[in-house]
ZAKELUM-241421 format. One line per field, with one value per residue: z, y, x of N, C-alpha, C, O in turn; residue in one letter. Coordinates in Angstrom, 2 decimals, decimal comma, always signed. Each point is the difference from the previous one (the first is absolute). Layout:
n.pz	Z	...
n.py	Y	...
n.px	X	...
ca.pz	Z	...
ca.py	Y	...
ca.px	X	...
c.pz	Z	...
c.py	Y	...
c.px	X	...
o.pz	Z	...
o.py	Y	...
o.px	X	...
res	A	...
END
This chain:
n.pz	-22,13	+1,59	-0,43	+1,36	+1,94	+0,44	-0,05	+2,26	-1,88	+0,06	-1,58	+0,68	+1,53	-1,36	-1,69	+0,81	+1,56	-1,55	+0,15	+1,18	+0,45	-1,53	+0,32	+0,40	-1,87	+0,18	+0,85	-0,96	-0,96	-0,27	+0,53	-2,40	+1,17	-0,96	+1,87	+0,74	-0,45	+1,30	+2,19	-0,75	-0,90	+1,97	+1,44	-0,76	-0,29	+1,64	+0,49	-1,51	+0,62	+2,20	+0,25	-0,24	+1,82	+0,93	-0,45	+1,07	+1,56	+1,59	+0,61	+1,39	+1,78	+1,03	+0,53	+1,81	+0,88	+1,00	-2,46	-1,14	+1,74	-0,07	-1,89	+0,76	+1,48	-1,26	-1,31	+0,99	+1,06	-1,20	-0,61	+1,80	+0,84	-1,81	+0,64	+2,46	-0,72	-1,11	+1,99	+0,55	-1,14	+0,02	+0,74	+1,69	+0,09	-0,38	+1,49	+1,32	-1,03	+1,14	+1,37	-0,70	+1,77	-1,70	-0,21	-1,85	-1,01	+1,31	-0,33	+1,90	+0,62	+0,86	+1,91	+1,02	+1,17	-2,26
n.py	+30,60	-1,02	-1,83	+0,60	-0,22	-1,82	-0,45	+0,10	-1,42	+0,06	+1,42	+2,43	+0,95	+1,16	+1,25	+1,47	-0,42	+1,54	+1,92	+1,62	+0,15	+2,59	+2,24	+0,30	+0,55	+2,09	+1,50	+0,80	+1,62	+1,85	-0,59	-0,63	-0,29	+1,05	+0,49	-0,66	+0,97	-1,83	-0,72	-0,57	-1,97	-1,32	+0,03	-1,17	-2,02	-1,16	+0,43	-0,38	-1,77	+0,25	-0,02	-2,08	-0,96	+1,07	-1,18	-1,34	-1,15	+0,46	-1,77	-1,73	+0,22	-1,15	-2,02	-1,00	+1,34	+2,04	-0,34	-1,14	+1,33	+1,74	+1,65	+1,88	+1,22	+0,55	+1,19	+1,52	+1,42	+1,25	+1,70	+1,37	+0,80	+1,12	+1,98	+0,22	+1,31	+1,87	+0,93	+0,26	+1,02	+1,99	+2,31	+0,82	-0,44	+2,03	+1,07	+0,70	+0,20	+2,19	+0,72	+0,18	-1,32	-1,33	-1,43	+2,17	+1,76	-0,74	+1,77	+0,49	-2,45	+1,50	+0,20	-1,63	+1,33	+0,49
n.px	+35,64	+0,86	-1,48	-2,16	+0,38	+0,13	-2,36	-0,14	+0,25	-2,60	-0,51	+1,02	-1,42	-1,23	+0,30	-0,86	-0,38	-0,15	+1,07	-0,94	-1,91	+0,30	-0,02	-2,18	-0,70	+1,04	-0,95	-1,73	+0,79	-0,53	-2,51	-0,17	+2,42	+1,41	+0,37	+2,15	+1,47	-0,34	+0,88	+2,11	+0,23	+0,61	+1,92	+1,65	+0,70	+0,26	+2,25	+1,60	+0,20	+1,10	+2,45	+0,46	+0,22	+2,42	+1,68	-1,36	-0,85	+0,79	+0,90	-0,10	+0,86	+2,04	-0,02	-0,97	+1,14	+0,28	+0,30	+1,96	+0,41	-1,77	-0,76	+1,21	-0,87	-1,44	+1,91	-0,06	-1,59	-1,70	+0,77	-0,20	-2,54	-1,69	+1,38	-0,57	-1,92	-0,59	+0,02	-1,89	-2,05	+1,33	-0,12	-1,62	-2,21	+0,19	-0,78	-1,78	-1,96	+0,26	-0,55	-2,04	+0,62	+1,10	+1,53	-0,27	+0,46	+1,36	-1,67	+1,28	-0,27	-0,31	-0,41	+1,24	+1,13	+0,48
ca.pz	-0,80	-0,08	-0,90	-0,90	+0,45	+0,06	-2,03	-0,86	+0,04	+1,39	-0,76	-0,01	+1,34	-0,23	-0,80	+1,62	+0,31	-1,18	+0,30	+1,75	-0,67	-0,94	+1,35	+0,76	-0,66	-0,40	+1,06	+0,19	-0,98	+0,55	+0,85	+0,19	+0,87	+0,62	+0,98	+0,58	-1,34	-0,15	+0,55	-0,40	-1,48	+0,46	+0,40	-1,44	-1,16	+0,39	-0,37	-0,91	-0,37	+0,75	-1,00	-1,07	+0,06	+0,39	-0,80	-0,69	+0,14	+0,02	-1,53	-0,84	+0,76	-0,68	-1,16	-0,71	+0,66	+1,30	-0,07	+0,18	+0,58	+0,50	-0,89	-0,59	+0,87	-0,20	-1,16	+0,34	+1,20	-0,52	-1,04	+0,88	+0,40	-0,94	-0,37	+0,44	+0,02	-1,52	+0,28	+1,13	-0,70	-1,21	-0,17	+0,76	-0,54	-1,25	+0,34	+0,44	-0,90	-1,26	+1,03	+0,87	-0,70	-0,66	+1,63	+0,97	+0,83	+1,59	+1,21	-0,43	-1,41	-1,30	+0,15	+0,31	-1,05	-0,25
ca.py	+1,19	+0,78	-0,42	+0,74	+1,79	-0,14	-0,33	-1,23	-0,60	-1,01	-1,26	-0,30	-0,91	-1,59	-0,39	-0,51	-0,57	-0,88	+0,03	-0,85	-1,06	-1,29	+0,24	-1,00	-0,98	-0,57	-0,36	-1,76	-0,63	-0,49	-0,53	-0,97	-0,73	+0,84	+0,04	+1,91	+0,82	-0,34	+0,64	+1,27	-0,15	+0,39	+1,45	+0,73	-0,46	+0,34	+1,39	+0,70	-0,72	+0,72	+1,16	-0,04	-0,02	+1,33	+1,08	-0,42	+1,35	+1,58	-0,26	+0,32	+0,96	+1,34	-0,41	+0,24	+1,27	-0,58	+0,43	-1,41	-0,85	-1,49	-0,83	-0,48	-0,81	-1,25	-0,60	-0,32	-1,32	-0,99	-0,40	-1,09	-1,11	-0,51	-0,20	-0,38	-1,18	-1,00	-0,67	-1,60	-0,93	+0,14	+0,33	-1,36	-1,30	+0,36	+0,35	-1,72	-1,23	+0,54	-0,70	-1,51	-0,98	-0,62	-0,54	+0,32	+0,14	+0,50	+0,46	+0,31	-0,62	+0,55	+1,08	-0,15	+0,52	-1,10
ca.px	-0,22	+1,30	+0,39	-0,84	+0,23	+1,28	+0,04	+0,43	-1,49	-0,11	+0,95	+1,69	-0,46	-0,30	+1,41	+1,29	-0,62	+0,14	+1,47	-0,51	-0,48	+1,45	+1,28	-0,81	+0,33	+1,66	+0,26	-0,75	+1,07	+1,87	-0,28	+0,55	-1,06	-0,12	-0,96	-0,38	+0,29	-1,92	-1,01	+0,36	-0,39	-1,29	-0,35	+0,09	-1,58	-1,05	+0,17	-0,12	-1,92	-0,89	+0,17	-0,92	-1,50	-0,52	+0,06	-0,79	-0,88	+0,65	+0,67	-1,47	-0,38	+0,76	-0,08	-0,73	-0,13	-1,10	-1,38	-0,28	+0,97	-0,71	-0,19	+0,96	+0,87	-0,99	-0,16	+1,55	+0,16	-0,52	+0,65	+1,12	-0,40	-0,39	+1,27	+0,46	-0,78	+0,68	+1,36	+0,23	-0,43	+0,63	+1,51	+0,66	-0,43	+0,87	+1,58	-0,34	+0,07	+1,01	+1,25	+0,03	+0,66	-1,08	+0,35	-0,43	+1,03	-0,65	+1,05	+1,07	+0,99	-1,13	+0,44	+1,02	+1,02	+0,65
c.pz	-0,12	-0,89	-1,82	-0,16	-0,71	-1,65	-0,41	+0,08	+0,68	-0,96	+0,13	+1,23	-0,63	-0,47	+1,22	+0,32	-0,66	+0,15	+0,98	-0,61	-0,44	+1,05	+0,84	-0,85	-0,13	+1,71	+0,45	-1,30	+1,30	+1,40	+0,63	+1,15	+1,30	+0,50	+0,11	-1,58	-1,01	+0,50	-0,13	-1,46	+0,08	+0,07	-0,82	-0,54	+0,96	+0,23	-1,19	-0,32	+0,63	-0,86	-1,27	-0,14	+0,63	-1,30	-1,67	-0,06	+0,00	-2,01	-1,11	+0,21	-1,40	-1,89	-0,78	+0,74	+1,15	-0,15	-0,20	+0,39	+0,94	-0,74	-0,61	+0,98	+0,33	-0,92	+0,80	+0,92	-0,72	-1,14	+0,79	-0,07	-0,88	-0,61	+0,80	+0,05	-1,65	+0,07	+0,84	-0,57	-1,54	-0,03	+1,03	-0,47	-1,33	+0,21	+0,64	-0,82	-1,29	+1,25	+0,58	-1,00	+0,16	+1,70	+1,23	+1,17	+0,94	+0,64	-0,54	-1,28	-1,10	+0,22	+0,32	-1,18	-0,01	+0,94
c.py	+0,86	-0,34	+0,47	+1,13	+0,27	+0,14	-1,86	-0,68	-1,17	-1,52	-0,41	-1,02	-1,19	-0,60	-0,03	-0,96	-1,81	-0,67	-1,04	-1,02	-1,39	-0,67	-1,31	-1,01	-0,27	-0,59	-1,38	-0,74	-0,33	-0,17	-1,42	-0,69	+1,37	+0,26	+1,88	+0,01	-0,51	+1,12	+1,83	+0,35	-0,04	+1,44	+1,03	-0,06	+0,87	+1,59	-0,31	-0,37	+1,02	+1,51	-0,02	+0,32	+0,83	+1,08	-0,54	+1,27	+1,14	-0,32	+0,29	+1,53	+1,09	-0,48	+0,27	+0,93	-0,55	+0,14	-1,06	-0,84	-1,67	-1,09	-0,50	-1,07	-1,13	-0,78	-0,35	-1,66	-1,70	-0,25	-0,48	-1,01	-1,30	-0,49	-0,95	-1,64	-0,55	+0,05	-1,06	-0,84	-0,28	-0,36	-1,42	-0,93	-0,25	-0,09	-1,88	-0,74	+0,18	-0,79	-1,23	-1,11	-1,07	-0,29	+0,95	+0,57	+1,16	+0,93	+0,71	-0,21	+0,34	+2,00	+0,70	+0,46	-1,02	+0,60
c.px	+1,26	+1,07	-0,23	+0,31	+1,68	+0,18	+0,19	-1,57	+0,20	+0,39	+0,78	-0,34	-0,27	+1,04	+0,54	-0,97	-0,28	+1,56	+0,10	-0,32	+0,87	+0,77	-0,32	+0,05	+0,80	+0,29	-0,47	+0,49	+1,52	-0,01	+0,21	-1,18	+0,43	-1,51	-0,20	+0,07	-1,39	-0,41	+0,27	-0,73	-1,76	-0,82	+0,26	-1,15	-1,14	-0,04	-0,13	-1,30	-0,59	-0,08	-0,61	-1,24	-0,85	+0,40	-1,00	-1,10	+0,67	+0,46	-1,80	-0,78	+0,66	-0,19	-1,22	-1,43	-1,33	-1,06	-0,99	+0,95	-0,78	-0,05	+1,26	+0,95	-1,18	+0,06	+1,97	+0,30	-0,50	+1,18	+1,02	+0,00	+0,76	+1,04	+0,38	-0,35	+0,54	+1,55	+0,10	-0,43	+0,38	+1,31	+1,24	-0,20	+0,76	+1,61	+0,52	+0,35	+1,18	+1,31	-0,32	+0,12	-1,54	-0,30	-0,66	+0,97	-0,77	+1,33	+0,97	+0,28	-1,39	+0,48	+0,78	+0,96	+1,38	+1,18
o.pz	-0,88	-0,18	-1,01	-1,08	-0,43	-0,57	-1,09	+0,91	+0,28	+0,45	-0,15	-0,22	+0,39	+0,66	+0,07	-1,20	+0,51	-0,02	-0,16	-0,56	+0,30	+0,23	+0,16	+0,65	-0,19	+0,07	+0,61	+0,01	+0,41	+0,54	+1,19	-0,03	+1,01	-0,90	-0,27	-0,36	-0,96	-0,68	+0,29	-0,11	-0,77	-0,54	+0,01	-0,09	-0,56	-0,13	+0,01	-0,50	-0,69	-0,40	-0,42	-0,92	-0,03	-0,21	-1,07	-0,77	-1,17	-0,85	-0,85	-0,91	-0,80	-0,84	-1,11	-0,26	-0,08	+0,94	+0,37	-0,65	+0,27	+0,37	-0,60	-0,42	+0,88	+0,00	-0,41	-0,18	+0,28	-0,12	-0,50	-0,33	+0,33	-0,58	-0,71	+0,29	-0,05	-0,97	+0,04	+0,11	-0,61	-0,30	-0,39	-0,40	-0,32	-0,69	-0,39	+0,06	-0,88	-0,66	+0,60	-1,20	+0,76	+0,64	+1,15	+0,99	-0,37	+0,35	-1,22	-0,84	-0,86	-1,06	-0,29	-1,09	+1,02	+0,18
o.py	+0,86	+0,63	-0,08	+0,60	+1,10	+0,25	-0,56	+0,39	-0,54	-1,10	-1,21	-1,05	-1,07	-0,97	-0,94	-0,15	-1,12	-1,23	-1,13	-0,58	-1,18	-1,18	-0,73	-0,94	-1,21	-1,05	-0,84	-1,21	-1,00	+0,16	-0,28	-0,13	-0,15	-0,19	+0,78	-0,66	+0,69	+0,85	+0,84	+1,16	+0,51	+0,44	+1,01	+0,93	+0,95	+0,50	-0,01	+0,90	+0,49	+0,54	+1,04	+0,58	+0,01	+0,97	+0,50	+0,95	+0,33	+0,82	+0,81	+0,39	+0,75	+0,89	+0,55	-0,47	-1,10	+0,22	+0,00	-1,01	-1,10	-1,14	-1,07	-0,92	-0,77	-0,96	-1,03	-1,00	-1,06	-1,22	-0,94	-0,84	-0,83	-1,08	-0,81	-1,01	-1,13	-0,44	-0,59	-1,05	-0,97	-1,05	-0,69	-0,46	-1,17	-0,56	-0,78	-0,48	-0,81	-0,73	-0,62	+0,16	+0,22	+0,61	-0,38	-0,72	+0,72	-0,40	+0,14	+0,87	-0,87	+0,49	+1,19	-0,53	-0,60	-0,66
o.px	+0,03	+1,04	+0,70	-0,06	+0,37	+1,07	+0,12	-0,74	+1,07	+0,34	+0,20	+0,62	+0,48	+0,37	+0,79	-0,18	+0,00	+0,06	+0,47	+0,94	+0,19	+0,27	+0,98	+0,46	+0,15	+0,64	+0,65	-0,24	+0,59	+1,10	+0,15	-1,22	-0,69	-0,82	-0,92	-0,97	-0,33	-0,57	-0,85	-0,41	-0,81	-1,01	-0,70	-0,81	-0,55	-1,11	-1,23	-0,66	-0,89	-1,03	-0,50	-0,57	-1,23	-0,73	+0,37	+0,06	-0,19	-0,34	-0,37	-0,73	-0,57	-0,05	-0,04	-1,11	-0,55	-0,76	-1,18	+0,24	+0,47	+0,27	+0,01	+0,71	+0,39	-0,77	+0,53	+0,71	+0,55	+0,04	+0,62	+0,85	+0,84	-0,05	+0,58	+0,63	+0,49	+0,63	+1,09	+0,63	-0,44	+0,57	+0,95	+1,07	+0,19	+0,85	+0,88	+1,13	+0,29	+0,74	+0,88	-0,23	-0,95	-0,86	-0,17	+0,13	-0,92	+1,11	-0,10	+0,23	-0,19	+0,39	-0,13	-0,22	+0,31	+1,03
res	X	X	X	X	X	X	X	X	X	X	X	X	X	X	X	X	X	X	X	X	X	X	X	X	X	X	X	X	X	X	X	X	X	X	X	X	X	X	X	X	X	X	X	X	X	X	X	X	X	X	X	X	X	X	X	X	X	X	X	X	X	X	X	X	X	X	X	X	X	X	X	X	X	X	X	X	X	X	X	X	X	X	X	X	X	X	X	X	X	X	X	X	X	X	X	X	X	X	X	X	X	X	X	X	X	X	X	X	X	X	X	X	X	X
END
C-alpha cells in the first residue's frame, strides 16, 4: 500500500512483475546447461508467478470496485484456467507440427534454437 500512497497504481507492480517474468525467461534462454543460473531463472519465475497472482485480487478489487468483487474475481480464475488449458492443446500442438520434420523429430533438435 505504500506504494499506493505514494500516487503510483498497483498496475505499475504487475508491469514489474510481468518484467520478472520476461527477465526469468531470458534467463532459462541463456542458461544453457548451466545448473545454478536454471535454478536462479527458477526462482525468478516463481517470485514473479507468486506476485502475479497476489496482486490479481487487490487489481480486481481496485478495477472494478468491492461491491461485486466475488463475482468478479469468479469469472477471473476460470478464464486462466481455460486459457491455459487452449494453449497446451492448441497453441503447442501447433507450434509442434509447424517445426517437426516428416521423420518426427524429438527433443532439443525440434526446439532447440539454431
Amino acid at each position: 500500500d505504500k506504494i499506493v500512497q505514494r500516487g503510483r497504481p498497483r498496475a505499475v507492480l504487475l508491469v514489474a512483475a510481468d518484467l520478472a517474468g520476461a527477465l526469468a525467461m531470458f534467463l532459462f534462454f541463456v542458461s544453457g546447461t548451466s545448473v545454478p543460473m536454471a535454478l536462479i531463472a527458477a526462482a525468478v519465475s516463481g517470485a514473479a508467478y507468486g506476485a502475479i497472482w497476489t496482486l490479481i485480487p487487490t487489481l480486481a478489487a481496485d478495477l472494478f470496485g468491492r461491491k461485486h468483487f466475488g463475482a468478479n474475481y469468479a469469472l477471473i480464475l476460470p478464464a486462466v484456467s481455460l486459457a491455459a488449458i487452449l494453449f497446451s492443446t492448441l497453441l503447442a500442438p501447433a507450434v509442434y507440427a509447424r517445426h517437426a520434420d516428416d521423420d518426427g523429430c524429438a527433443g532439443a533438435a525440434c526446439f532447440g534454437t539454431p
